[in-house]
C-alpha positions in Angstrom: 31.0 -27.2 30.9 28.4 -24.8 29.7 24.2 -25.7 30.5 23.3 -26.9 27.0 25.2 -30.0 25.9 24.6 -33.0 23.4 25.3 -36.7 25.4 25.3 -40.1 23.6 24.2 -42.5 26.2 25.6 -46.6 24.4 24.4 -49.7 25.9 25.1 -52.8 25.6 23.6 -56.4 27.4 25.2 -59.7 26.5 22.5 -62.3 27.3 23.4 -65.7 28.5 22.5 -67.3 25.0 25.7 -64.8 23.8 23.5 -62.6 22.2 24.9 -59.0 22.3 22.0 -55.9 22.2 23.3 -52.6 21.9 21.1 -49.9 21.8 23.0 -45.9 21.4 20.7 -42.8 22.1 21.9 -39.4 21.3 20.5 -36.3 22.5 20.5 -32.7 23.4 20.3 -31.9 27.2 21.2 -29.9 30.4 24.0 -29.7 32.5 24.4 -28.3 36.1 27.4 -28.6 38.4 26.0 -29.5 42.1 27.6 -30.2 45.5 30.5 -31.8 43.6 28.0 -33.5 41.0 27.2 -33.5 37.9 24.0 -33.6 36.9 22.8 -34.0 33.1 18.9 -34.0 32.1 17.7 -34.9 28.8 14.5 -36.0 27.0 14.4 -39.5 25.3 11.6 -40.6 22.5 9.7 -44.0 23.3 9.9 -46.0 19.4 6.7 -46.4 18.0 4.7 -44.0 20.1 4.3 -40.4 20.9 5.7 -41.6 24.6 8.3 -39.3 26.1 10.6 -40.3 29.2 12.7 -37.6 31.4 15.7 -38.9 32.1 18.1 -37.5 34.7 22.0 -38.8 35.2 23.7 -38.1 38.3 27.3 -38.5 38.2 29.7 -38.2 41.6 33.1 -39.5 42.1 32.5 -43.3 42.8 29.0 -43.8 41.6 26.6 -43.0 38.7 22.8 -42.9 39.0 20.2 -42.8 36.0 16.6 -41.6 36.8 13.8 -42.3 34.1 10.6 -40.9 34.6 7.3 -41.1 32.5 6.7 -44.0 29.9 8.8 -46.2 31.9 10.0 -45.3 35.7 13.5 -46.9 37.5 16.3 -45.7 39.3 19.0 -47.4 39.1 22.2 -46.7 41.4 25.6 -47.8 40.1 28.5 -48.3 43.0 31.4 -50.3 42.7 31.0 -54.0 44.1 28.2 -53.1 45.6 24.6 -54.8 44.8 21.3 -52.1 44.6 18.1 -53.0 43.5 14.9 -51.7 42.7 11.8 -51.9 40.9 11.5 -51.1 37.2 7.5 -50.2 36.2 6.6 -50.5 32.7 3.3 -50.4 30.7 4.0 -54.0 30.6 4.4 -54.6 34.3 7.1 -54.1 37.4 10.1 -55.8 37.3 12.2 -55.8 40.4 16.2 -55.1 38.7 19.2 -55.7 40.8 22.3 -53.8 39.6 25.9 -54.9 40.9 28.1 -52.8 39.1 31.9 -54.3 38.5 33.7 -51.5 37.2 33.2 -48.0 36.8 35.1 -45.3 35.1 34.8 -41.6 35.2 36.5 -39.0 33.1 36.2 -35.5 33.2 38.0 -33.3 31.0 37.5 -29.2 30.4 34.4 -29.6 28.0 33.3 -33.4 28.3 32.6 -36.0 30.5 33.0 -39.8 29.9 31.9 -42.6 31.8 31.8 -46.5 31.4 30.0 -49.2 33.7 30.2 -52.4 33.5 27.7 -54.4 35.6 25.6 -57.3 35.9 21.7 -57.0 36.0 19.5 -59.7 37.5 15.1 -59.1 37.2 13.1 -60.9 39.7 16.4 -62.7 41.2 17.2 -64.2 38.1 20.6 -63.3 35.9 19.3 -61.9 32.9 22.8 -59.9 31.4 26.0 -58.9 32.1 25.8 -55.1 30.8 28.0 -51.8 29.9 26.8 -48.7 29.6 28.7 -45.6 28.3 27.5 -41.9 28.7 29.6 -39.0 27.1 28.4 -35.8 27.4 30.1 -32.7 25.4 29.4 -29.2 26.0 27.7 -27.1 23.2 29.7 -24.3 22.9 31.2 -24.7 19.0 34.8 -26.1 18.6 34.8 -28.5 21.1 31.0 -30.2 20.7 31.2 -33.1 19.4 31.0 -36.9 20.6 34.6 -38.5 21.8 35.4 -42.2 21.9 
């Protein structure tokens, strides 16, 4: 996997009313290989503002962790059947976000990396969505870069 790549980073909540938000962000970024992790960090644009937000995904072999960092600051920690929580601070206020994450799926290929997580996210102990979130990440080294389903 070479330093520079381009990741698309696909969410999706289904709210209790079955309402289904997806929201897909694409974007260049970094990649380094670290004590058997890999790390990807990228920059992400807040709509409607000049707001930026650092974002940094760490990915090991049963659990994926996403970092955000300026406009709006969480961490959230995605294990297998296991619950994590922790607070989510916005402009708007903190929210405290507990993550139990039901499946995850990791796939790394020469040249790309894919994983899906599906989970369920509850903010200030109250079931808000059940939620899937897909990261793919492609290096940026010509024949190969490009996004993969």
């Amino acid at each position: 996997m070479t330093e520079d790549v381009l990741l698309s980073v696909k969410g999706l909540q289904v709210l209790e009313e079955a309402k289904e938000e997806e929201i897909e962000i694409v974007a260049p970024g970094r990649y380094r290989f670290q004590n058997g992790k890999h790390y990807i960090s990228y920059e992400e644009a807040v709509e409607g503002t000049e707001e930026k937000i650092q974002n940094l995904i760490k990915i090991s072999e049963n659990s994926v962790e996403v970092t955000k960092k300026g406009f709006a600051n969480v961490h959230m920690v995605f294990e297998k059947h296991k619950r994590n929580m922790g607070y989510y601070d916005t402009p708007f206020g903190n929210f405290l976000i507990s993550i139990l994450a039901k499946d995850i799926q990791i796939k790394s290929e020469p040249g790309q990396i894919g994983t899906k997580v599906e989970y369920s996210l509850d903010i200030n102990y109250e079931h808000m969505a059940d939620c899937s979130i897909q990261i793919k990440i492609n290096s940026k080294n010509g024949k190969s870069f490009h996004l993969y389903s």
